[in-house]
Residue, then its C-alpha position, 0 to 999 in steps of 0.5 A: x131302566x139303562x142298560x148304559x152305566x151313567x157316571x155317578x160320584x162317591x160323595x161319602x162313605x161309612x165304614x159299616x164294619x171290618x169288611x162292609x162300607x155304605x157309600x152314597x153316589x151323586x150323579x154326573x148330570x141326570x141320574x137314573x130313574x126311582x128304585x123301588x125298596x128291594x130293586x138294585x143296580x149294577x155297580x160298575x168299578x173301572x177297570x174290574x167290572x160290575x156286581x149286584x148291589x141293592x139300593x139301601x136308600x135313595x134320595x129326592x136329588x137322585x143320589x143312591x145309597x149301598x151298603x157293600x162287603x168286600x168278598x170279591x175283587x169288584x167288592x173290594x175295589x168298590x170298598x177301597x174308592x176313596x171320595x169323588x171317585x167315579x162309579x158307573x151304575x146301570x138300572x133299576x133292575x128287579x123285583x121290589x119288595x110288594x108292600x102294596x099288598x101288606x098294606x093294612x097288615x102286621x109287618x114282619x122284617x127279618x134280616x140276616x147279615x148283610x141282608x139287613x141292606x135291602x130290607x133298609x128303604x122297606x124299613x123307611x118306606x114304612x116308618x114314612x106311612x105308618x097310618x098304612x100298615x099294622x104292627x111293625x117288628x124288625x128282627x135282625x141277626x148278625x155273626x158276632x156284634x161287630x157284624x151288626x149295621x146300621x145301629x144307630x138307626x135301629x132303636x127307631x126301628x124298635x116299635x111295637x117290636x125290634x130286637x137283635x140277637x147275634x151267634x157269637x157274643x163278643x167284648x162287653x155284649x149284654x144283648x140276645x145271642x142265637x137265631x134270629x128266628x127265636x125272635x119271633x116268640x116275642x114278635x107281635x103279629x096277628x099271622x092271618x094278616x101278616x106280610x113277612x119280608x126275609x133276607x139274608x143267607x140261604x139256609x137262613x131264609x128256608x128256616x125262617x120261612x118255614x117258621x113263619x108258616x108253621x106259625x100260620x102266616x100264609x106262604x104267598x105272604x112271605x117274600x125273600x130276596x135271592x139278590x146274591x144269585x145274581x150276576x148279570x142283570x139281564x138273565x142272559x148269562x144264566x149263572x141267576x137261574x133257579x129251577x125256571x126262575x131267572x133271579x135277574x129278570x123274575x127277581x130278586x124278590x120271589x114269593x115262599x110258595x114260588x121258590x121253596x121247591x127250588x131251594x128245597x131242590x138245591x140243598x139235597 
């Protein structure tokens, strides 16, 4: 881990949707070490300053990849660069998710959102050993279609099970509409030994981890992403705090059974 940004460049990038691009950075010399699925670095735009962002997927030669939503000036600004730009990046940072312990088990990836980016090097990590693991179910909810990323890979994402609803059916949509959770009656899981992975907005994650463990998967075995709560890194500026947790040092990834009290406190 560095606490110094190295210099990386932007070698491409992917409009995702209207407000979200994926990027790949290439380092200037010697890169930062291996993230591990669920970990994030701290992207540093010159000139604006630096945010959060979880790395979607890494590869041999050092390069980083993130999936970006322009919401703020530093977003914006990251969104914008145009290719060979410099970026500074700092890391890794966090928790990541812990698929030593799902080892064996059924697999549960629920996303929501730009959630689905964190939750991508799990995917990969999981379709690269698929000896290792159970049944794999991808569950992905979006806004409207338009909001959706990362299609192209996700019919390979679809075994045994993968599906993608959206709120809002737009244009020529002929897929599911609601919840994300409503997936799960079609989801093949054994929950006595079902490893969950949640991400996306908050509200969306009390719901589905609720649902879970009403369906008898243990909450010590529903883990969430609480990336967006972060700001620093470090867990010095507080702004991350959540109870006694401290999301930049304790996580982002936290077990259910740690933090819903926490979230529970936060949304009276």
């Amino acid at each position: 881990m560095t606490l110094v940004p190295l210099p990386y460049h932007l070698v491409s990038r992917r409009p995702e949707t209207a407000d979200t691009v994926t990027f790949e950075l290439q380092p200037v010399g010697a890169g930062l070490e291996t993230f591990a699925p669920g970990q994030y670095a701290m992207l540093y735009a010159f000139g604006v300053g630096e945010i959060p962002v979880s790395v979607c997927r890494m590869a041999g030669d050092g390069r980083l990849t993130h999936t970006v939503r322009a919401v703020g000036a530093v977003s914006r600004r990251l969104c914008d660069l145009p290719i060979g730009a410099s970026v500074g990046v700092r890391g890794p940072f966090g928790t990541g998710w812990n698929l030593t312990a799902a080892r064996g088990h059924d697999l549960l990836v629920v996303a929501g959102g730009i959630g689905l980016a964190p939750l991508r090097p799990l995917i990969d990590a999981v379709l690269a050993e698929p000896a290792a693991y159970g049944r794999l179910n991808v569950l992905v909810g979006a806004r409207s279609p338009d909001d959706l990323l990362y299609r192209a890979e996700q019919p390979a994402w679809r075994r045994p099970f993968g599906a993608v609803t959206v709120d809002r059916p737009t244009g020529g949509w002929r897929g599911r509409v609601g919840v994300v959770t409503a997936l799960l009656d079609e989801a093949l899981f054994s929950p006595e030994v079902t490893t969950a992975f949640v991400c996306g907005p908050e509200v969306m994650m009390r719901t589905a981890a609720r649902e879970l463990i009403h369906r008898g998967v243990p909450a010590d075995r529903v883990q969430l992403s609480l990336e967006r709560n972060m700001r620093c890194a470090t867990g010095h500026c507080g702004h991350c705090q959540l109870g006694p947790l401290l999301l930049c040092r304790d996580g982002p990834v936290v077990l259910y059974d740690r933090a819903e009290p926490l979230l529970t406190v936060r949304e009276l």
